[in-house]
C-alpha positions as CSV (number, residue, x, y, z in Angstrom):
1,X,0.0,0.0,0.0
2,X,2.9,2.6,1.0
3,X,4.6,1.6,-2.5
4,X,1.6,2.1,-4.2
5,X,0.8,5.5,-2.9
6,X,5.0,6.5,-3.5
7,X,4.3,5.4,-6.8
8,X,1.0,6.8,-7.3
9,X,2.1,10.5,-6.3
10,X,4.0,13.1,-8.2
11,X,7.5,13.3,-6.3
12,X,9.4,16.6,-6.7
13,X,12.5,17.5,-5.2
14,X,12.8,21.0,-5.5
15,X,16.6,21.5,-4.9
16,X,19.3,18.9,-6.4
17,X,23.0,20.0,-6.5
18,X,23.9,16.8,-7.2
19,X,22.0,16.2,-10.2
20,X,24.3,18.8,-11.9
21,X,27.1,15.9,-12.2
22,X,27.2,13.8,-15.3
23,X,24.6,11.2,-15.3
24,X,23.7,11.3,-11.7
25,X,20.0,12.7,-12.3
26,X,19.4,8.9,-12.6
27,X,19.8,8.5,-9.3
28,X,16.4,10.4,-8.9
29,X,14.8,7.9,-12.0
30,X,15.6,5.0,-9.7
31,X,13.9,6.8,-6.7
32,X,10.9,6.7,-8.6
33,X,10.8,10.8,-8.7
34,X,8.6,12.7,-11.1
35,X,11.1,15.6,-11.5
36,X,13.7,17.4,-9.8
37,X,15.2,20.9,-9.9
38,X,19.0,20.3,-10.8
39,X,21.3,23.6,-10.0
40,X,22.2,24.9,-13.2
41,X,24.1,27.4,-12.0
42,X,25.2,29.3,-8.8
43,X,28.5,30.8,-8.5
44,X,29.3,31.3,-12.6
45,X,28.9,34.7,-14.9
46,X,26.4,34.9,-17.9
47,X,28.7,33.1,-20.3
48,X,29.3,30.2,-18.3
49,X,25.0,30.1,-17.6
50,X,24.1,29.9,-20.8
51,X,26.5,27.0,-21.7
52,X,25.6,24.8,-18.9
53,X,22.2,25.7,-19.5
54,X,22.7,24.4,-23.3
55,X,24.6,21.3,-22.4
56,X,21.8,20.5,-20.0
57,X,19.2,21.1,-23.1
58,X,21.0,19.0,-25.5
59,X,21.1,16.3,-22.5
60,X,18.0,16.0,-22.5
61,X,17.3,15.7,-26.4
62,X,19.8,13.3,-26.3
63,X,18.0,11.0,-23.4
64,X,14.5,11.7,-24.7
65,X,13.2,8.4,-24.1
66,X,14.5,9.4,-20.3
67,X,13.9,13.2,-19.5
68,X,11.9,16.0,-19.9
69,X,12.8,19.7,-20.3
70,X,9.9,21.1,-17.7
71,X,8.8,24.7,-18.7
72,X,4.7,24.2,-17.5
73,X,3.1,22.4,-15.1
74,X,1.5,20.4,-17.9
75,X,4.9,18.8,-18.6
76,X,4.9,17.5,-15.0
77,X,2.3,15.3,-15.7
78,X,3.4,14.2,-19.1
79,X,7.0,13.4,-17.1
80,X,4.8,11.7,-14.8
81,X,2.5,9.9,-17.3
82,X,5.5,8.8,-19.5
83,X,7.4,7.8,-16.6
84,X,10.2,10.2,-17.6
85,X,12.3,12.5,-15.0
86,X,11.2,15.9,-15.4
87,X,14.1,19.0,-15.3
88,X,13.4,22.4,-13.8
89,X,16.1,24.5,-13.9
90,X,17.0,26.4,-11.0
91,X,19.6,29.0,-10.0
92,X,21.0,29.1,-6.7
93,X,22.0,32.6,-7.0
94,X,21.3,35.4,-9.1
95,X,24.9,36.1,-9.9
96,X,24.6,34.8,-13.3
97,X,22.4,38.0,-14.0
98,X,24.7,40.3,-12.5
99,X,22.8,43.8,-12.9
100,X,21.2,43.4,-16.5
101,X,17.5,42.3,-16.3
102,X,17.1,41.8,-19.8
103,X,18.7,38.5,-19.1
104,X,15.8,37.4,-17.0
105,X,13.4,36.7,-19.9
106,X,16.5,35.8,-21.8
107,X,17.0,33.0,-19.4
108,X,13.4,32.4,-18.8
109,X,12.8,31.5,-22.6
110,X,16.3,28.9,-22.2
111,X,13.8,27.1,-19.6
112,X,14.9,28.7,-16.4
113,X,11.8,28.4,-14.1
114,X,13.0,28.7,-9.9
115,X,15.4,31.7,-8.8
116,X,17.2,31.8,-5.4
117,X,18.2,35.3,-4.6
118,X,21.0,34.8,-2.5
119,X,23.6,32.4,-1.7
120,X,25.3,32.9,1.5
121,X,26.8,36.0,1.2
122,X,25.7,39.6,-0.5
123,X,25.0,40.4,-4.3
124,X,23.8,42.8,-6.3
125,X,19.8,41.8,-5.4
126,X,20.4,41.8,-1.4
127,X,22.0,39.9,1.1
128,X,22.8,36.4,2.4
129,X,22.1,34.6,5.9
130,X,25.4,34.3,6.5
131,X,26.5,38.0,6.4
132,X,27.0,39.8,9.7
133,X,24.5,42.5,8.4
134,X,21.7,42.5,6.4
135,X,20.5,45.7,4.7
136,X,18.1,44.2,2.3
137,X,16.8,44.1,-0.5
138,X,18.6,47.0,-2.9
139,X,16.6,48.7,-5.5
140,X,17.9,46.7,-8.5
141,X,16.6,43.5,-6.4
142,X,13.4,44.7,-6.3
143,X,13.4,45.3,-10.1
144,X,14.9,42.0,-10.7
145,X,12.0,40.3,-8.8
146,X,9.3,42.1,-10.0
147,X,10.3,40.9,-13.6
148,X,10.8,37.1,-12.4
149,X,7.7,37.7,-11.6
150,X,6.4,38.7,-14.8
151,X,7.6,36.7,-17.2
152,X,6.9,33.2,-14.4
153,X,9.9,32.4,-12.5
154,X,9.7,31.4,-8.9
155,X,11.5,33.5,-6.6
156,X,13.4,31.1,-4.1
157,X,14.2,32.8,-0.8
158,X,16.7,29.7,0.6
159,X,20.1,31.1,1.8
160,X,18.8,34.5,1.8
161,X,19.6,36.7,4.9
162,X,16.2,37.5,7.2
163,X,15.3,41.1,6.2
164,X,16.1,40.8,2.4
165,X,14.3,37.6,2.6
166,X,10.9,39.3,4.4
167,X,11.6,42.4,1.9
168,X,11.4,40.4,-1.1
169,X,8.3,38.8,0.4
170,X,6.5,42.2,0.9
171,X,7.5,42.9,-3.2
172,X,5.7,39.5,-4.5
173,X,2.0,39.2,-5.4
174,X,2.5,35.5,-6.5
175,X,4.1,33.1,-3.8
176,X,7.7,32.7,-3.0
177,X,9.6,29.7,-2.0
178,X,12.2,28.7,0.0
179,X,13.2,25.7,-1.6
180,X,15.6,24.0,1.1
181,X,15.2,24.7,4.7
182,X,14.2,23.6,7.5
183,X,13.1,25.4,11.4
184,X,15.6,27.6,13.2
185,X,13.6,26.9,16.3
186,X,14.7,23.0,16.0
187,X,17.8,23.5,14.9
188,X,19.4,26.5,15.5
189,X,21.9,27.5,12.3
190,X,21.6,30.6,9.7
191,X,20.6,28.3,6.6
192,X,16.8,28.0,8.7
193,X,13.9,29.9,9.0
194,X,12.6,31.8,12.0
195,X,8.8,31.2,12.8
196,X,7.8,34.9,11.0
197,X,10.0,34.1,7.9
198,X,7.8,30.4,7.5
199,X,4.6,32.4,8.4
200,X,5.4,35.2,5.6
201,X,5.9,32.5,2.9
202,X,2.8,30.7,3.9
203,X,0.7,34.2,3.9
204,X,1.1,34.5,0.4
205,X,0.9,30.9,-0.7
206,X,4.5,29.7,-0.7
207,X,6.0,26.5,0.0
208,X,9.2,25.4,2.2
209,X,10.5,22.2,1.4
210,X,12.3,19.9,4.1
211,X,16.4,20.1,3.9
212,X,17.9,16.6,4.3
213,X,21.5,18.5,4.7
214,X,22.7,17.3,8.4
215,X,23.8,20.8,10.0
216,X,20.5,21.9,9.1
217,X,18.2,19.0,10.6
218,X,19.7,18.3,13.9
219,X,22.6,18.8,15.5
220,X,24.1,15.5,15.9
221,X,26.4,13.5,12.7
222,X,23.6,11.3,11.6
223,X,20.0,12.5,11.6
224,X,17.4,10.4,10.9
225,X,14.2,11.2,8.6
226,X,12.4,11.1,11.7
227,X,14.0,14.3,12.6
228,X,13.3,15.5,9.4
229,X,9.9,15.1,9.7
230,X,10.1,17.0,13.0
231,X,10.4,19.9,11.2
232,X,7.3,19.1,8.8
233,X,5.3,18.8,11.7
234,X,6.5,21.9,13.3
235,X,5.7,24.0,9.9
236,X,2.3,22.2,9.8
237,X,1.1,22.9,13.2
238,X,2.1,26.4,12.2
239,X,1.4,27.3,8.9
240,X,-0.6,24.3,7.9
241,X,0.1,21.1,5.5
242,X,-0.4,23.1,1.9
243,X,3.2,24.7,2.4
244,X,5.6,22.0,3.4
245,X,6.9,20.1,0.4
246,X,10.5,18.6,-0.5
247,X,13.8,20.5,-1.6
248,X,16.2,17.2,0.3
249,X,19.7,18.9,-0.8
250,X,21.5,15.6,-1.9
251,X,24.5,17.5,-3.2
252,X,28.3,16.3,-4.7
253,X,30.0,16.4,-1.2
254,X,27.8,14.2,0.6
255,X,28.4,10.8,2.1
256,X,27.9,8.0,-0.6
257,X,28.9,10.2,-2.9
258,X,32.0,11.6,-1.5
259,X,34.8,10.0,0.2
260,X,35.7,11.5,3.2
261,X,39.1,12.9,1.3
262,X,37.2,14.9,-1.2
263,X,34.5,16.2,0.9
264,X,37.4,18.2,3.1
265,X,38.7,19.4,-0.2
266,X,35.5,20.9,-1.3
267,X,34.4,22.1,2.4
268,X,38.2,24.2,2.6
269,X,37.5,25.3,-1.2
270,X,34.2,26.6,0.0
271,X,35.3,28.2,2.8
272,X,38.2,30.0,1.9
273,X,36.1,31.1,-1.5
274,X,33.7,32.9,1.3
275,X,30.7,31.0,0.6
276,X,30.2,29.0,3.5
277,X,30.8,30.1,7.1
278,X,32.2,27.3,9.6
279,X,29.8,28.4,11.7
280,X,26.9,27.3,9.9
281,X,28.9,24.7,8.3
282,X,30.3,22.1,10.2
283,X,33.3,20.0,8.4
284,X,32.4,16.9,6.9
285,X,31.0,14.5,6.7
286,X,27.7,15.1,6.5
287,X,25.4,12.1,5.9
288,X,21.7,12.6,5.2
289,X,19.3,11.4,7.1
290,X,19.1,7.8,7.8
291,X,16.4,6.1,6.0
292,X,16.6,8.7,2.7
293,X,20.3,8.6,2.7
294,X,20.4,9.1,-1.7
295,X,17.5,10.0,-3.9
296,X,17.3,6.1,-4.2
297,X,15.3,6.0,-1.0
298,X,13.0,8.5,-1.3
299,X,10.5,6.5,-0.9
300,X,11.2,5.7,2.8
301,X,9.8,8.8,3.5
302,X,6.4,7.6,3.4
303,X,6.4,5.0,6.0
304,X,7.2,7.4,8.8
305,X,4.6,9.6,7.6
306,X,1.8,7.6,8.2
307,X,3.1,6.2,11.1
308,X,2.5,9.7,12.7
309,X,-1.3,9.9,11.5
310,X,-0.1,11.8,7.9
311,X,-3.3,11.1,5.8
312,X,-2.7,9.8,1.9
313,X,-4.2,13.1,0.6
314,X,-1.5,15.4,2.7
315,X,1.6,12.6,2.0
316,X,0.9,13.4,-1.9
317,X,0.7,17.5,-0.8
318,X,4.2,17.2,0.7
319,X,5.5,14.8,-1.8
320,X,4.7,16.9,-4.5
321,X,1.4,18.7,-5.0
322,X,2.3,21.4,-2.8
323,X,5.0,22.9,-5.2
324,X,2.5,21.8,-8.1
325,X,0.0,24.5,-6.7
326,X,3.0,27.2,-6.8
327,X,3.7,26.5,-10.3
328,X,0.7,26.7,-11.6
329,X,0.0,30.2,-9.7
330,X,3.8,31.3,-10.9
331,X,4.2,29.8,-14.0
């Protein structure tokens, strides 16, 4: 029965680092996910963008029979009904637009559907959660969102500081998202959301999805999904069940994926670069949580769920229909 409803649902995982690496999207296809939101790009210029972007379009024409370039919500279903793996791209920054909007519909027409503002540290839109100030959102910011807005991007506040996060909230008529965090309240760190952030998202429709990435679930080396789902049921009793969904993080330096050698060499690389703060990034290694350890295991998410009283109706909100209701208002 738990199979059957997995398998009956539209899965999305909203924020996929790792699915950037050659070939490892199928990792996701043997999860049995409907589509995922690979990061196309965070850290590179315009240039650099539009080539990944590229290579990732002529990956999928050359794996037809496999993926499918999402640019509606009608091609979520068609991902689902052909049992295909659906790709939303997604930017983890908006540093490839640097200060020139006209790139926004530019990339918008290349199939770029989800936006994250910020990544850590302070850009051109605002500022990141790591910074020791936060100024908010600056006036090009503004600008910039207001045209994500019109031409149907998703504005993802994740890794965004607090008052250019609540700013850019207060600029949106259609709903934001954070697409990767989790409760600051359970787990103290800068990466999560305090109780007024999660209740501004949810007041204009938005949708949070649950972080698998350790520091950010609990503070102990191996959290368990049960921990995860701490934080669902947190948000729920909160906001209520239309605005939790999934963004797991299963990223390149993670456990199973990375030995423990090469996830010290991209945790120093990251940290000298400025992008991640020790403090709200312990040193590896950072396993996720037990039971959904890879995109493999998904699945085992379910289980859990009902086991705390989770009816099938909210299981497929959170699994997937959740972020289906932001696209279709966005998109």
């Amino acid at each position: 029965m738990n199979k059957s409803l997995y398998e009956d649902s539209i899965v999305i995982d909203a924020a996929c680092p790792l699915a950037d690496e050659k070939g490892k999207y199928k990792l996701w296809m043997d999860g049995g996910v409907t589509a995922i939101c690979p990061t196309v790009a965070m850290e590179e210029n315009t240039i650099k963008t539009k080539q990944k972007m590229s290579e990732w379009i002529q990956e999928i024409e050359a794996n037809e029979a496999l993926l499918l370039h999402v640019k509606s919500v009608e091609d979520i279903y068609k991902a689902k009904a052909e049992n295909k793996l659906g790709i939303i791209m997604h930017f983890q920054n908006t540093k490839p637009i640097g200060q020139d909007i006209t790139l926004i519909p530019e990339f918008h027409k290349m199939g770029l559907r989800m936006v994250q503002l910020c990544y850590n540290v302070k850009n051109y839109v605002g500022y990141g959660c790591t910074e020791k100030v936060d100024k908010g959102l600056s006036s090009f910011g503004e600008k910039a969102i207001k045209e994500m807005e019109r031409v149907g991007i998703i504005v993802d506040v994740t890794h965004t500081g607090y008052r250019t996060t609540m700013e850019a909230i207060e600029v949106l008529k259609k709903p934001p998202v954070c697409s990767h965090s989790n409760v600051y309240k359970l787990c103290e760190s800068d990466r999560n959301l305090k109780d007024d952030q999660i209740k501004a998202i949810a007041k204009k429709g938005g949708v949070i999805g649950l972080n698998g990435f350790p520091p950010f679930v609990a503070k102990k080396d191996r959290p368990t999904v049960e921990d995860l789902l701490d934080h669902a049921d947190y948000m729920i009793k909160l906001v209520g069940i239309d605005h939790i969904a999934l963004g797991i993080d299963y990223w390149q330096g993670m456990a199973g994926i990375a030995s423990l050698p090469k996830a010290w060499i991209i945790y120093l690389y990251l940290v000298l670069q400025g992008r991640w703060s020790p403090k709200a990034y312990p040193p590896p290694p950072w396993n996720q949580p037990v039971g959904i350890e890879t995109p493999t295991k998904l699945s085992n998410i379910v289980e859990p769920m009902l086991k705390r009283g989770y009816s099938h109706e909210n299981i497929k909100k959170v699994l997937g229909e959740n972020w289906l209701r932001v696209f279709k208002e966005v998109w």
